[in-house]
C-alpha positions as CSV (number, residue, x, y, z in Angstrom):
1,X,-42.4,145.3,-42.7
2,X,-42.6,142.7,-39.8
3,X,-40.0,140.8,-42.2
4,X,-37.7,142.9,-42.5
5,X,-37.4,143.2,-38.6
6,X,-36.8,139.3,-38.5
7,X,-33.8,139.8,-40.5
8,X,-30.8,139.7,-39.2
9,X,-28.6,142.2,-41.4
10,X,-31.2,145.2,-40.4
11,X,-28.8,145.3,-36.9
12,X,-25.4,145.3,-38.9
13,X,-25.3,148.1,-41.2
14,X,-25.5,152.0,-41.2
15,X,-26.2,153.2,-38.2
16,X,-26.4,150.4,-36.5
17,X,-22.8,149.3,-37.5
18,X,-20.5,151.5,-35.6
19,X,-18.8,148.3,-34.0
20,X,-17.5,147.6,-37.4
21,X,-15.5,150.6,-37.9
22,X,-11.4,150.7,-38.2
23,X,-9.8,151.0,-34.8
24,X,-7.1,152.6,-35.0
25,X,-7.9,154.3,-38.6
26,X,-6.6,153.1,-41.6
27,X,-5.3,156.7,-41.9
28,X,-2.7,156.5,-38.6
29,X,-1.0,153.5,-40.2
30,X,2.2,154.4,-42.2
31,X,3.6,153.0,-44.7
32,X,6.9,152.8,-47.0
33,X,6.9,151.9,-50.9
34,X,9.1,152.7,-52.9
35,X,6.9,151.5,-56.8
36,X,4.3,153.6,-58.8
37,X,0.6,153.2,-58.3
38,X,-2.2,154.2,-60.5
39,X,-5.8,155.1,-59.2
40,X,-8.6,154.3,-61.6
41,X,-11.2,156.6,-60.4
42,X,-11.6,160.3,-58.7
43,X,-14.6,158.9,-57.1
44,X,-15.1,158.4,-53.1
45,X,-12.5,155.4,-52.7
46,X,-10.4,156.6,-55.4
47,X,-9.6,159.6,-53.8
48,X,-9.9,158.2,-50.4
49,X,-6.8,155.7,-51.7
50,X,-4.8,158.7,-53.2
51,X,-5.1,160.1,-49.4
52,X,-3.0,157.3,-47.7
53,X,-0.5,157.5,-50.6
54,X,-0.3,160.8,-50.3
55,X,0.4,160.7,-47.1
56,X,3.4,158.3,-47.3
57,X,4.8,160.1,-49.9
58,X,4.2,157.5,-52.2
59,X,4.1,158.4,-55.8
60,X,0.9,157.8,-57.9
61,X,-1.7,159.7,-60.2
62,X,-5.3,159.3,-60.7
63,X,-6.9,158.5,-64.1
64,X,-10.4,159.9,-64.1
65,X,-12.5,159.2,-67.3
66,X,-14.8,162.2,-67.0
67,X,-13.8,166.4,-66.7
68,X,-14.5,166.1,-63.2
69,X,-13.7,164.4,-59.7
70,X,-16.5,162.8,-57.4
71,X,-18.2,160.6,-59.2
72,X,-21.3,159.9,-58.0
73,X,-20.8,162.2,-55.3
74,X,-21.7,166.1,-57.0
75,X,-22.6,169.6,-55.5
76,X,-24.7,172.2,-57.6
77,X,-24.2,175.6,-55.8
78,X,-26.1,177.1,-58.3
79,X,-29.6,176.2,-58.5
80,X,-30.8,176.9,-55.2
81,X,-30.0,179.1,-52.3
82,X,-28.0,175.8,-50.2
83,X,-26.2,173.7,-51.9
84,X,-27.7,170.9,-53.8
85,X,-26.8,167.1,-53.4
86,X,-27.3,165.7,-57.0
87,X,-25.2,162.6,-55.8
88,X,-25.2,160.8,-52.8
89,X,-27.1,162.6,-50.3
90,X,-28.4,161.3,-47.1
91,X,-25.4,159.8,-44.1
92,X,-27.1,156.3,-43.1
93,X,-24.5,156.1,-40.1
94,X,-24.1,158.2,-36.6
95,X,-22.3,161.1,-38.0
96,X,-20.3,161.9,-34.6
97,X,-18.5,158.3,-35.5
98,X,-18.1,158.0,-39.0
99,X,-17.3,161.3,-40.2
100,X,-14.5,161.8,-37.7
101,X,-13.2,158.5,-39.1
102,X,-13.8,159.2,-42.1
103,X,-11.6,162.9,-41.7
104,X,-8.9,161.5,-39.9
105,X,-9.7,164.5,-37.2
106,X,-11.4,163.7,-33.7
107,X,-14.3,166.2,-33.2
108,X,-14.5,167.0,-37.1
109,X,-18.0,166.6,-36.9
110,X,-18.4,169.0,-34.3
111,X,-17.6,171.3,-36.4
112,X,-20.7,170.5,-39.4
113,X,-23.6,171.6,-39.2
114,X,-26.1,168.3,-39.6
115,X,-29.9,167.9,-39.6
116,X,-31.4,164.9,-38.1
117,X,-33.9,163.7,-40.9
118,X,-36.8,163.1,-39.3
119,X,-40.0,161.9,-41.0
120,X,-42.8,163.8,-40.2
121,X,-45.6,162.9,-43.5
122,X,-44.6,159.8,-45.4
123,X,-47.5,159.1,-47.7
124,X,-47.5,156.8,-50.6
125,X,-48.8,157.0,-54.4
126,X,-50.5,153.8,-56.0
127,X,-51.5,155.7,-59.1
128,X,-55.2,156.9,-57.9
129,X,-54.7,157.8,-54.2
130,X,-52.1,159.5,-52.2
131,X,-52.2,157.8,-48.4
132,X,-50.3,157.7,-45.2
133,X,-48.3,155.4,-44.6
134,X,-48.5,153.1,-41.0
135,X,-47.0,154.2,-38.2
136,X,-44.1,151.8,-37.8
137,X,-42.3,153.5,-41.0
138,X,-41.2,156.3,-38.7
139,X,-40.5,153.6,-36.0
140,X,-38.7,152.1,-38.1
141,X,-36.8,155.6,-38.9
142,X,-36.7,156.4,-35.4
143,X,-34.6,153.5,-35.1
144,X,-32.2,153.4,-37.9
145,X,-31.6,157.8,-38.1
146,X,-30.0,159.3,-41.1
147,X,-28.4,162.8,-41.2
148,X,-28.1,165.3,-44.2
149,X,-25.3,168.0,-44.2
150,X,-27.3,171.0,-43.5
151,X,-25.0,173.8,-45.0
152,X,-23.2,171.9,-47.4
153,X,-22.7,168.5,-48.8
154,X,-21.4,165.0,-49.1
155,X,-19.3,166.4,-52.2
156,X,-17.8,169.2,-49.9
157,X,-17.2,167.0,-47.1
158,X,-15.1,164.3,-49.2
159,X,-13.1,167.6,-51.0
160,X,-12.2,169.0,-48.2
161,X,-11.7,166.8,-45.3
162,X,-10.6,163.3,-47.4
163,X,-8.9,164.5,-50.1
164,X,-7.2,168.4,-50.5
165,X,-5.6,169.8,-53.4
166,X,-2.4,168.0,-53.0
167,X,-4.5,164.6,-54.2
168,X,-6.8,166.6,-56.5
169,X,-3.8,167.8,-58.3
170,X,-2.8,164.7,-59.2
171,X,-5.8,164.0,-61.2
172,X,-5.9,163.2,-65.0
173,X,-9.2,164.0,-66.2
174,X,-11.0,162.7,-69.0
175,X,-8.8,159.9,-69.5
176,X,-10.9,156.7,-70.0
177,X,-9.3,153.6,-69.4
178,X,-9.7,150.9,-72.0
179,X,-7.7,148.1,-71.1
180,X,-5.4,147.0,-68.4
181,X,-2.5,144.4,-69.1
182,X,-1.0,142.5,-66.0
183,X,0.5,140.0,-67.5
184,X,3.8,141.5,-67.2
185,X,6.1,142.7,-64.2
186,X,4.3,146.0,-64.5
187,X,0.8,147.1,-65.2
188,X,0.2,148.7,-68.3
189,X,-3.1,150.8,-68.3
190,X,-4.2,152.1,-71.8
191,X,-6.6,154.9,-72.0
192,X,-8.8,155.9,-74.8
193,X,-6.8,158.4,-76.7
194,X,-4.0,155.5,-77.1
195,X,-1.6,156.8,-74.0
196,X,-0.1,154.0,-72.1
197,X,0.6,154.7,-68.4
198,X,3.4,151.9,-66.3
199,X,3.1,151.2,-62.9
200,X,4.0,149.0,-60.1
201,X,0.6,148.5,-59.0
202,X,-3.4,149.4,-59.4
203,X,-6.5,150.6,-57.4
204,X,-9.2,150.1,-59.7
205,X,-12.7,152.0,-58.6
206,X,-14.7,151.2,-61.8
207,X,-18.4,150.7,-60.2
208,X,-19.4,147.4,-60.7
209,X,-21.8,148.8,-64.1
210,X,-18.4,149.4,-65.9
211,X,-16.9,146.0,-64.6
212,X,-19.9,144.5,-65.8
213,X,-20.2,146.4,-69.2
214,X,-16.6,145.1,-70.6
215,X,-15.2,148.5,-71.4
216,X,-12.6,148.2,-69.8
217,X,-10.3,144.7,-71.1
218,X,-8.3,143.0,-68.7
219,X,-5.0,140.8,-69.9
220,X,-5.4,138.2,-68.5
221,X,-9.3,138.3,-68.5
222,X,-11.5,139.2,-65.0
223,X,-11.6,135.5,-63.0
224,X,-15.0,133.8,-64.0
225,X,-15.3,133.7,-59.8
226,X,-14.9,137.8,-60.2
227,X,-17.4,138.4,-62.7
228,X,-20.0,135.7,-61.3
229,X,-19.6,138.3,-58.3
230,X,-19.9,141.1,-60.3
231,X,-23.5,139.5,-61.6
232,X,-24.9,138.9,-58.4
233,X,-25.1,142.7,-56.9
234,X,-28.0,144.7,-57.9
235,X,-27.0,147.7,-59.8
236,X,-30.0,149.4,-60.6
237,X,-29.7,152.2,-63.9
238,X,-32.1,155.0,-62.3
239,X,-31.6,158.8,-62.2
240,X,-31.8,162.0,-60.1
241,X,-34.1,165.1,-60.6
242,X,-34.2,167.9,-58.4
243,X,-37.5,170.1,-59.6
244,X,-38.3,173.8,-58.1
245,X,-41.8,175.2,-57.1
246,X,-42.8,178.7,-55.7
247,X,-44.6,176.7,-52.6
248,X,-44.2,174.0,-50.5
249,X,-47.8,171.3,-51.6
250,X,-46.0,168.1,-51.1
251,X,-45.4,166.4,-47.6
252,X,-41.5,165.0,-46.7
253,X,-41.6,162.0,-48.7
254,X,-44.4,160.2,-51.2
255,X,-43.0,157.0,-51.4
256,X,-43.6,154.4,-54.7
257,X,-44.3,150.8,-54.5
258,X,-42.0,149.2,-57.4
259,X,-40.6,145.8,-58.0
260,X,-37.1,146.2,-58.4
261,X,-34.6,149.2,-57.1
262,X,-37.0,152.6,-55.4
263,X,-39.2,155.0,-56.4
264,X,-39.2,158.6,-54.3
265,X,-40.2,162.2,-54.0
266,X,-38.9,164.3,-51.6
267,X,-38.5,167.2,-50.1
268,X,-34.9,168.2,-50.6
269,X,-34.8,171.3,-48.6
270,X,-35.9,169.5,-45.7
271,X,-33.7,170.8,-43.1
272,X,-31.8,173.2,-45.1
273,X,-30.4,176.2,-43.1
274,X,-31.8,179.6,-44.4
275,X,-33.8,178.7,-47.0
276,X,-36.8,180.0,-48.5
277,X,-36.5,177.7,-51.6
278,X,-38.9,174.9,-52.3
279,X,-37.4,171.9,-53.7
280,X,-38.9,168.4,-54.8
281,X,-36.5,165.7,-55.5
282,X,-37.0,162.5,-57.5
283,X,-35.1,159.2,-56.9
284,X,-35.9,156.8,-59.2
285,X,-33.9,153.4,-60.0
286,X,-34.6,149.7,-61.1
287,X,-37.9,149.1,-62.3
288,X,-39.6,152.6,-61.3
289,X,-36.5,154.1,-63.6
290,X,-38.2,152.0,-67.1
291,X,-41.1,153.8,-68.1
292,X,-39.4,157.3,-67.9
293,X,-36.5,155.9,-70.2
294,X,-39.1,154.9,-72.5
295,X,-39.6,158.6,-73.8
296,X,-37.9,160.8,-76.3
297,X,-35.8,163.1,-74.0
298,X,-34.9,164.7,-70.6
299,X,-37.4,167.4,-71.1
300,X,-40.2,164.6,-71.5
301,X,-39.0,162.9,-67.9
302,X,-39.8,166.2,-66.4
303,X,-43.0,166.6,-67.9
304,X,-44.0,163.3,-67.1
305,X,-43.2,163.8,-63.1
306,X,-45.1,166.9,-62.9
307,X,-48.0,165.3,-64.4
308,X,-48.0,162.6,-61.7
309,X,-47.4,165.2,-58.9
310,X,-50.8,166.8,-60.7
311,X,-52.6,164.0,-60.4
312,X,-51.9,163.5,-56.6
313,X,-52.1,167.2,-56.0
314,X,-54.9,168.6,-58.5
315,X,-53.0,170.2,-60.4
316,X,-50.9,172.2,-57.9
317,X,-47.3,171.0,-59.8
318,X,-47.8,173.0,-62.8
319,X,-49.3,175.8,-61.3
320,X,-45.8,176.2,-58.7
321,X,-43.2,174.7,-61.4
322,X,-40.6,177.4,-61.9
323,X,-39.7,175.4,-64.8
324,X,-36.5,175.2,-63.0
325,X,-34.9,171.7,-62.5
326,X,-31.5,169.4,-62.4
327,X,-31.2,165.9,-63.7
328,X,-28.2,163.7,-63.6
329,X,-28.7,160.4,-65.1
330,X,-26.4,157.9,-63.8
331,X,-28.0,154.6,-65.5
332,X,-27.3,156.5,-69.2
333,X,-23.9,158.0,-68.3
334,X,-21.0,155.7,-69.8
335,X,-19.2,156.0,-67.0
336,X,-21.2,155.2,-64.1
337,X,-24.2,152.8,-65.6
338,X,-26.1,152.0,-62.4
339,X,-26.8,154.0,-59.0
340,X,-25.7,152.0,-56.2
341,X,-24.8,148.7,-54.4
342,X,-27.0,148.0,-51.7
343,X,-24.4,146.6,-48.9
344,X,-26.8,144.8,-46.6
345,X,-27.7,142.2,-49.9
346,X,-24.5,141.2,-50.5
347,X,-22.7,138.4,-49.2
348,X,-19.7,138.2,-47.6
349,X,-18.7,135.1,-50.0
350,X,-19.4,137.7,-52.7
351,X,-17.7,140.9,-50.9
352,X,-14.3,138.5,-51.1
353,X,-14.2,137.6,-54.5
354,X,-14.7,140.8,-55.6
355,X,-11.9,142.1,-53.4
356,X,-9.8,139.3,-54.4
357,X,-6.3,141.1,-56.1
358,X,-5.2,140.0,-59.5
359,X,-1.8,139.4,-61.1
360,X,-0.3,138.3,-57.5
361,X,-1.3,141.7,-56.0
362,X,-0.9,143.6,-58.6
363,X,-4.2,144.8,-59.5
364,X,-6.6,146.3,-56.0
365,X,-10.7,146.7,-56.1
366,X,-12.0,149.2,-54.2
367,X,-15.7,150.8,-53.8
368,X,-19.0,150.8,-51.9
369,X,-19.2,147.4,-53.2
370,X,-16.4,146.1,-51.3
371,X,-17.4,147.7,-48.1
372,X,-16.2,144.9,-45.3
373,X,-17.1,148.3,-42.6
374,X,-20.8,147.5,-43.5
375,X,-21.1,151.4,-43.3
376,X,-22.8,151.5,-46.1
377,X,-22.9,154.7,-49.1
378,X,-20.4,157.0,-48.9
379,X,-18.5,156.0,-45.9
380,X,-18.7,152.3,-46.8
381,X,-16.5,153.6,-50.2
382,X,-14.3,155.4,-48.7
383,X,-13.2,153.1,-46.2
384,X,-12.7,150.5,-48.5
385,X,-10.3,153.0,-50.8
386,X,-8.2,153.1,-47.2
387,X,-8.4,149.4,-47.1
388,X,-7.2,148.7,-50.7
389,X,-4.1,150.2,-49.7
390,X,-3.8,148.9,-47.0
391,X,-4.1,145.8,-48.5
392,X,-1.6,146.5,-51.1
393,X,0.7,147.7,-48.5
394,X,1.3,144.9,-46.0
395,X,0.9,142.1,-48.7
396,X,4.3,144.2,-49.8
397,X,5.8,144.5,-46.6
């Protein structure tokens, strides 16, 4: 841990990175274009980027390959008595800031209700014993807060206060793009029933597992300096399980020691207003993900967490499980194949070729990977969906 103090980027990101935020707001600057654009993406930038056209009057539509618009980001309202983050969950920057950016609206946080998450037992698992860890992890947390949405979640916040139903209405769903041709004056983008869609210009908000995966064909091919980018983020396949007990037997966090991405459980009513519901969630990515995509199905994952919560709690897991859980799989889903970008290991060098347009600024990248805020998550992708435009804008002006 003394390392990881020494490092410079620990004081540039999150919470630590207010400095780096838009001033003015990409959202006060107008603008006037009189082409089409397409959005690839109801995700966080994508719909971030419909918002600014939107508000210029600008005409565009969204193409969103699945029946639904977030993305990663997703609420389940169903499964417990507060709404469940089964996306992104935690905000890694000081909320009074960046949400009121975020929203366009001065004193929007004011007006949601946050929880401070504070970590009061953080113990870790090496397979035989479950200990505490050192003091300087809460320290370190001390340091470097992170808030949760108390009432409601990253999901609601982005739906309601980023982008209303005048953006969300403009949303084609399950329309998978399979190739985009720029090689023209316009920009043909083909989806996978055969439909070709024109336009003036793109936003694309593929994350970078679908860059990677070549689903999507580009004419003229991705840049070899683009896609040696594209190789150097880590883009760990991992999943999400939310799992429900009749008692509270695990402490706020048990933390895994893994060699690639992270391995948590937590406590995901921590905080919660109202609640009486116990909830254990597991985030799992990189190399802690592999031996749980080994077995046969979802139903086996589950069984294989509880017995490992049995072993560090005597059995206690089975004896509380409701047999109640959520899992959303993002490393498996053809649409998403990875978790997230960590900003703070990625260069700037790298940050600029991805961003780099194609087609002479006809083609825009936007996403958490392209986040020159260093806000990291959530904020961090939809700031750089108000950049992209902005972007696209004054190169046309």
């Amino acid at each position: 841990m003394g390392s990881l103090w020494s490092q410079p980027w620990i004081f540039q990101y999150g919470s630590r990175a207010e400095m780096h935020l838009p001033d003015p707001s990409l959202l006060e600057q107008p603008y006037q274009y009189d082409g089409r654009v397409l959005i690839i993406g109801a995700g966080a930038s994508g719909l971030a980027a419909a918002r600014i056209l939107e508000k210029n009057k600008i005409d565009f539509s969204i193409l969103e390959a699945t029946d639904r618009l977030g993305g990663r980001l997703k609420e389940d309202t169903t499964f417990a008595n507060f709404p469940l983050d089964l996306g992104a969950e935690w905000i890694h920057n000081l909320p009074g800031v960046v949400l009121d950016v975020l929203s366009g609206q001065p004193g929007k946080c004011e007006e949601i209700d946050l929880v401070r998450q504070w970590i009061r037992d953080l113990r870790r698992w090496d397979g035989r014993n479950l200990t505490k860890l050192p003091s300087y992890y809460k320290l370190f947390h001390r340091f470097f807060p992170e808030y949760k949405f108390k009432r409601s979640t990253w999901y609601d916040f982005v739906t309601k206060h980023v982008a209303g139903k005048n953006v969300q209405d403009r949303i084609q769903f399950e329309a998978p793009v399979t190739e985009i041709d720029y090689k023209g004056s316009k920009v043909v983008v083909t989806t996978a029933d055969g439909q070709k869609h024109e336009a003036d210009k793109v936003i694309m908000t593929a994350s970078v597992g679908v860059l990677r995966s070549g689903n999507i064909a580009f004419v003229p091919d991705l840049p070899e300096e683009k896609k040696k980018a594209l190789d150097k983020i880590d883009f760990h396949k991992g999943f999400k399980m939310a799992l429900k007990f009749s008692k509270k037997f695990y402490p706020d966090v048990i933390n895994h020691r893994v060699t690639s991405g992270e391995k948590n459980f937590y406590d995901m009513a921590f905080g919660k207003a109202d609640t009486a519901d116990h909830v254990l969630g597991a985030l799992v990515t990189g190399s802690g993900a592999e031996p749980y995509y080994s077995l046969a199905s979802e139903g086996d994952i589950v069984k294989a967490v509880l017995a490992e919560l049995d072993a560090m709690f005597d059995g206690e897991a089975t004896r509380c499980y409701t047999g109640d859980y959520r899992f959303e799989d993002w490393g498996h889903s053809e649409f998403t194949q990875g978790t997230w970008v960590e900003g703070i290991r990625i260069s700037k060098a790298t940050v600029a070729s991805l961003a780099q347009p194609l087609g002479d600024g006809k083609i825009y990248f936007a996403g958490e990977a392209l986040d020159t805020f260093q806000q990291m998550g959530v904020p961090g992708a939809i700031l750089s969906g108000y950049k992209a435009v902005s972007d696209m804008m004054m190169s046309h002006q």
